[in-house]
N, C-alpha and C positions, 0 to 999 in steps of 0.2 A: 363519660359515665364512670364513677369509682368501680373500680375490680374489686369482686368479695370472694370471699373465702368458699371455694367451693363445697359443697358436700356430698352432693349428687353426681354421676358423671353428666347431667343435662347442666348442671355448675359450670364442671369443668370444663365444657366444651364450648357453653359462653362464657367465660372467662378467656378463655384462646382468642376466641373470635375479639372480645372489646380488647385486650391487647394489642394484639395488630392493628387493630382499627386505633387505636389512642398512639401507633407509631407512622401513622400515616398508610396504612396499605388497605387494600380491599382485603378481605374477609369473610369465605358463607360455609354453611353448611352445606354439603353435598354427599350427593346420594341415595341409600339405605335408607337416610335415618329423617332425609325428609318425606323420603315415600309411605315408610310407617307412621309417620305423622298425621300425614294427609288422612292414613289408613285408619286413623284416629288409634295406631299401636302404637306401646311405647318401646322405644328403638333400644335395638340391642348394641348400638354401637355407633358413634359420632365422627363423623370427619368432619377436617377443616380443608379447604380448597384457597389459595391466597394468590396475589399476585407476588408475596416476599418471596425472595429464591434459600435456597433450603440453607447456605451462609447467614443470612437476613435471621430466619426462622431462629436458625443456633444463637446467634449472636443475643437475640430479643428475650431467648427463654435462658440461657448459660447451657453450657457444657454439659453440666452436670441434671441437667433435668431434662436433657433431649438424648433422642439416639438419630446415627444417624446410618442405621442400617440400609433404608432405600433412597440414600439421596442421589444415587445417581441416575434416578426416575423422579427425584425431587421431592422426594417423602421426607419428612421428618419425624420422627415420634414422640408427642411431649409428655412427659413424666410428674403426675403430684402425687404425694402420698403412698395410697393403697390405692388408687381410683384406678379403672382401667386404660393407660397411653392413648392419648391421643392422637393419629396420624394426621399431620398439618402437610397438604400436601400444593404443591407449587401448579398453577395455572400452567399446561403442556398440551402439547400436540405430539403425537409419536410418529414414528418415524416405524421402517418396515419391521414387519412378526415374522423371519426368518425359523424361529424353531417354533413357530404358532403357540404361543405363549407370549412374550417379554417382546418390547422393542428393540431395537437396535440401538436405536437415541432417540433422544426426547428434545423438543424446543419448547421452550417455557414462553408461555403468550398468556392470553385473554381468559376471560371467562366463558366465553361466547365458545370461542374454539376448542376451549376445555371438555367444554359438555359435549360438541359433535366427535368427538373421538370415544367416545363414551359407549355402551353396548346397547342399552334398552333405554328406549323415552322416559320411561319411569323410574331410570338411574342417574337419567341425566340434568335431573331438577336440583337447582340451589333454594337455600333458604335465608335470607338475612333476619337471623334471630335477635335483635336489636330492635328492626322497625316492624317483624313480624311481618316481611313480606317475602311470597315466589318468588322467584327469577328462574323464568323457564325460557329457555334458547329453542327445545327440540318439540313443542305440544306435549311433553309430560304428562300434563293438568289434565288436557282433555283425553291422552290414555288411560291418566287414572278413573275418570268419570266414567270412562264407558269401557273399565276392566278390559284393556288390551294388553298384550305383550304385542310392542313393535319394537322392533332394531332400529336404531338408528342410523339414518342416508342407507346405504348400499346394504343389505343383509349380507350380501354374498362378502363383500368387503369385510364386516364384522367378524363373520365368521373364520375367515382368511387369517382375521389376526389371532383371533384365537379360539381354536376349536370346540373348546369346552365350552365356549357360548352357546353352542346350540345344544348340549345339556343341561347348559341354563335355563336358556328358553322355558322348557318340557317342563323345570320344576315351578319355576316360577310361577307357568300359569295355572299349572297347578295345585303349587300351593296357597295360590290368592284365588282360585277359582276364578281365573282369567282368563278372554278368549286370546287365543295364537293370529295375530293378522297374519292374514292368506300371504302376502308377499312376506315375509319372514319365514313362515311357516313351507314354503316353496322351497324357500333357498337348504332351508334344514334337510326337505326330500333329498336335492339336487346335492347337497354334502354330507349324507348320515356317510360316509361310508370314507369319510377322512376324521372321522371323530377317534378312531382305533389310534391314531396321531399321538395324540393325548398319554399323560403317563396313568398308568394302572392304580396309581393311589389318588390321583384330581378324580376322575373319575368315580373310583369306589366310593370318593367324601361326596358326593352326590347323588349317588344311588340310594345310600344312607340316609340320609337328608330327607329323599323321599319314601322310602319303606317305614319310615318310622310315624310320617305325615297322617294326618288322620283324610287326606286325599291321596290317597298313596293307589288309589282303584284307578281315579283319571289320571295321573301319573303313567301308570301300565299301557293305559288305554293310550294316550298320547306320545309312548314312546314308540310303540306299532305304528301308530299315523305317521311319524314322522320319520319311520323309516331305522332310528336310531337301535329300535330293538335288532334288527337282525345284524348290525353293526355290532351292538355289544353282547347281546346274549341271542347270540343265533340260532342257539339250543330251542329256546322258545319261538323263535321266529314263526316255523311254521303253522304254529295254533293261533299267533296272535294276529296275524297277516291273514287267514280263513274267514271268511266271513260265515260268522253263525258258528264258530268251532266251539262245543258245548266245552269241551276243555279249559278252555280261555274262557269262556264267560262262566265257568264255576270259579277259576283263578281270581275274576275282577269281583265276584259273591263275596265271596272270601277275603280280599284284601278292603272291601268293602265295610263289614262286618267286625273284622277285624278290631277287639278292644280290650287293653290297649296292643303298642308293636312295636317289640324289640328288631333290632336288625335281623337278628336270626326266624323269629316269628314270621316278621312281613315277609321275607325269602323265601322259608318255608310254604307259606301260604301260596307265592306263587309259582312256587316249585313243584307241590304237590301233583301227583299225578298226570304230570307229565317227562318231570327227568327224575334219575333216580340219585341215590347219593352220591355216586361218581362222577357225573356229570354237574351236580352241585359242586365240588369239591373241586374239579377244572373250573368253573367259574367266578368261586372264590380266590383263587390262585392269584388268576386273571387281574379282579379286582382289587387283590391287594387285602382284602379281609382280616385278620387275627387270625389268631389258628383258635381259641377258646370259639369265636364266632362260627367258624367252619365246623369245629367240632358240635357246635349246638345244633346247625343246620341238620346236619348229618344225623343227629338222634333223634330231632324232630321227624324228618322224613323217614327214619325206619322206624321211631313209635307209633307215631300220628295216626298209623290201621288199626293198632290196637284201641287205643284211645276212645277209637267211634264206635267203638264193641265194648264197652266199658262195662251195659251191664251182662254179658255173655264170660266177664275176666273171675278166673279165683281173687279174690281178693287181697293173696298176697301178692299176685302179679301188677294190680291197679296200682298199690300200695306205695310199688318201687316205683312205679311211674307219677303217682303222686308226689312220692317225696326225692326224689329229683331235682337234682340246682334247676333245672328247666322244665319242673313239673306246673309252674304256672304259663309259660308261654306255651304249653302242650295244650293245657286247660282252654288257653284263651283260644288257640286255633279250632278244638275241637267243636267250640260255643259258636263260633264261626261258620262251622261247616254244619250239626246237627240243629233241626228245627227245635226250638225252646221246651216242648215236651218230649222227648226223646228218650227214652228209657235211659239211653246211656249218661247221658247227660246230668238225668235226676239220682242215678244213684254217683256219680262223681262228688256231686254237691251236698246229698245225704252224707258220704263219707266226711267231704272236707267240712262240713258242721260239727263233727266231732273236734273234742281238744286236739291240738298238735301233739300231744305223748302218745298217741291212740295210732293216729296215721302217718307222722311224721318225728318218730322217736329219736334224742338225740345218737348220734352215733356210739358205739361201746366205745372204740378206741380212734385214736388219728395217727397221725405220720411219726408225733413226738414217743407216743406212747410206744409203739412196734423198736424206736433206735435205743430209746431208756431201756430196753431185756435183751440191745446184743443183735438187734436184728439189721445187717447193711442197708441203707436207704439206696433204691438206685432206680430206674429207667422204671423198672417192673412194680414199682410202691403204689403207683397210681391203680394199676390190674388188681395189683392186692388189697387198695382199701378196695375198691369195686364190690372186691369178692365178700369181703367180711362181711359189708353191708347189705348186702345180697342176703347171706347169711342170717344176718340179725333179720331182719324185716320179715322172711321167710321163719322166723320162729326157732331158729336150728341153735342159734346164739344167742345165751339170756346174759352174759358175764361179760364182765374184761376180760377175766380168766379164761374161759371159752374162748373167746376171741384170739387170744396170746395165741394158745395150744394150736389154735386153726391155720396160725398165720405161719407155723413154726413146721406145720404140715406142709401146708400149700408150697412151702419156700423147698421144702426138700423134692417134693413131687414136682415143682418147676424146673429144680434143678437135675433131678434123672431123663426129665425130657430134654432136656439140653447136652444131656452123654450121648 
C-alpha cells in the first residue's frame, strides 16, 4: 500500500505502521490508543509496537527524524513535521523492577510476550490498522465489554514491578467508570502501603488526573477501598475508612457536584472540613504540587466559610473574594456545597450579573507601575499589590495617584516594623 502524506497524527501513526510493514516486519498499534478506540474515543496518543529492533527502526525512518531517547528499552521516537513523535516501540519482555519503576533489561521477542508483560488487559490489546483487526493475547475485548480493570497474570507481580500500577488501577476505573476485578483489586489491599515507594511527582501526576475528572467522587471513594488513601493521604484516612462518616460522605457530595475542577478546587472540596490549611500544605509538599497550587488550596480552605455566608458578607468583603484569581473556583465549590436556592448563593450570582467594572474593577496600578516612581521590587511586592487592591475594592482608593501615595506609606510603615 502507497504511504501518504500524513495530516492527522491517526496519518502519522499509519503511515509508521505500513512502513515497517512494506520493510518486511510486523507492525500494530498498541495500547491507549486501541482501548480508546474500541471506547469509540478518539485517542490522544498513538504507539507503534514492532518486531524491528530499535537499530532496524533508525535505520528505516534516518537519523534525523527519529530519537532515540529509550532505546535501551527499545523505544524509538519518530519525528514528522509539527505532528506529535511517534514512540515505535520494539516487541520485549523485561526483566526485574529493582527500583519499582524501570527494568533492569529488556529481551525483545513476540507480540504475544509483549502484551503479557503489560499492566492491565485493556493495555494490552494490539490493533492492525491496515486489515482493521484486534489482536488480543490477554481477553482485553472481553474486559473491555464487561468494563473491568484486570492486571494482567499475577496482580501481585504487576504491582512488584511497578508500584504506581496500583494508582492506576484506582483512576482508570474510575475514570472509564469501570469495575476493579476482586483479584486485582485484593492485591492493591495486600500492597497500598508500598505505593509510598513511588516518587512524589508520579504520584501527584495522578492525583491530578483524577481531581480534575468529572469522576473524581468514585476516584475518592475507590482509593479508601483499596486501602491506597491511608498510604498516601493518611490525613483523611480516618473519615474515609468509617463507614457512614458524614465527613466523607459530604467530601464525595461535593467532589460529586463539583463543576467544573481545577486541581486546587477538586482538593479543596476534599479537604474541606476535615484538615485544615497546614495540613493541606504537608500534603501538597508530599505530592509535589506547585507552590501557585498550594497557595490556591490554602485560600480556598480559609475563604470557602465565608463564601457559604455570602448573603450575611458587606459587600465589599464578597467583592474581594469575588474578584479573586481564584474567585471562580471559590464560586464553583460554593455551588457544590449550597442547595441551588440558597440565599447566599443567589445573591453571589445577583452580583456576578453585574458588568465586570462594577465587581471586578481593573486594578489602579501593577508591579511596573509601583518601580516607574522609584519604588524597589522585592520579596514584599506581592503583600503590597494585596494591599492596594484591598484598598481599591474597599472604595478607599479611587486613583493611580491614591494608589502611589498608599504604596509609598505602606513601604515606610513596613520598613519601621522591621527596625
Amino acid at each position: 500500500m502507497a504511504e501518504q502524506r500524513p495530516k492527522t497524527q491517526r496519518d502519522f501513526a499509519l503511515s509508521v505502521v505500513q512502513r515497517l510493514r512494506s520493510a518486511g516486519f510486523e507492525a500494530l498499534w498498541a495500547g491507549g490508543c486501541v482501548r480508546d478506540q474500541l471506547l469509540g474515543r478518539k485517542p490522544k496518543d498513538y504507539d507503534v509496537a514492532t518486531d524491528a529492533g530499535p537499530e532496524q527502526v533508525r535505520q528505516l525512518f534516518g537519523h534525523r527524524r527519529t530519537l532515540a531517547i529509550g532505546a535501551a528499552f527499545g523505544v524509538i521516537s519518530v519525528r514528522y513535521g509539527r505532528l506529535k513523535p511517534i514512540d515505535v516501540a520494539t516487541f520485549r519482555t523485561d526483566g526485574q523492577y529493582k527500583d519499582g519503576r524501570r527494568p533492569e533489561s529488556v529481551e525483545f521477542t513476540s507480540a504475544e510476550y509483549d502484551a503479557q508483560r503489560r499492566d492491565f488487559t485493556i493495555y494490552g490489546l494490539f490493533c492492525d490498522p491496515i486489515a482493521d483487526r484486534i489482536v488480543d493475547y490477554v481477553g482485553g475485548l472481553s474486559d473491555l465489554e464487561a468494563r473491568v480493570v484486570r492486571a494482567i497474570g499475577d496482580p501481585h507481580r504487576r504491582f512488584a514491578d511497578d508500584k504506581l500500577r496500583m494508582l492506576r488501577a484506582v483512576r482508570f476505573a474510575a475514570t472509564y467508570d469501570f469495575a476493579l476485578d476482586p483479584v486485582t483489586l485484593a492485591a492493591i489491599q495486600h500492597m497500598a502501603a508500598e505505593v509510598v515507594q513511588v516518587s512524589g511527582e508520579r504520584i501527584g501526576a495522578e492525583i491530578r488526573r483524577m481531581v480534575v475528572h468529572g469522576n473524581r467522587a468514585r476516584a475518592a471513594m475507590l482509593l479508601a477501598e483499596s486501602g491506597l488513601l491511608r498510604a498516601l493521604l493518611p490525613e483523611l484516612a480516618p473519615h474515609g475508612e468509617a463507614a457512614g462518616d458524614e465527613s466523607w460522605q459530604a467530601a464525595t457530595r461535593r467532589l460529586r457536584k463539583l463543576r467544573p475542577a481545577t486541581v486546587a478546587s477538586g482538593l479543596a472540596a476534599m479537604y474541606f472540613g476535615m484538615l485544615d490549611s497546614g495540613q493541606a500544605a504537608a500534603i501538597g509538599r508530599r505530592l509535589r504540587l506547585t507552590n501557585k497550587e498550594n497557595q490556591r488550596i490554602r485560600w480556598l480552605l480559609e475563604n470557602l466559610p465565608q463564601a457559604l455566608v455570602a448573603d450575611e458578607l458587606r459587600w465589599p468583603t464578597l467583592q474581594r473574594l469575588l474578584a479573586h484569581e481564584g474567585g471562580p473556583e471559590l464560586v464553583a465549590l460554593a455551588e457544590a456545597i449550597l442547595e441551588p436556592g440558597h440565599p447566599g448563593l443567589s445573591r453571589i450570582r445577583q452580583q456576578m450579573a453585574l458588568p465586570p467594572s462594577q465587581w471586578n474593577p481593573p486594578p489602579l496600578v501593577n508591579g511596573d507601575d509601583l518601580t516607574a516612581r522609584g519604588l524597589a521590587p522585592g520579596k514584599h511586592f506581592t503583600d503590597l499589590l494585596n494591599h492596594l487592591r484591598d484598598e481599591q475594592l474597599e472604595g478607599r482608593l479611587l486613583t493611580k495617584a491614591d494608589s502611589i501615595a498608599e504604596a509609598q506609606q505602606w513601604i515606610e510603615r513596613h520598613a519601621n516594623r522591621q527596625r
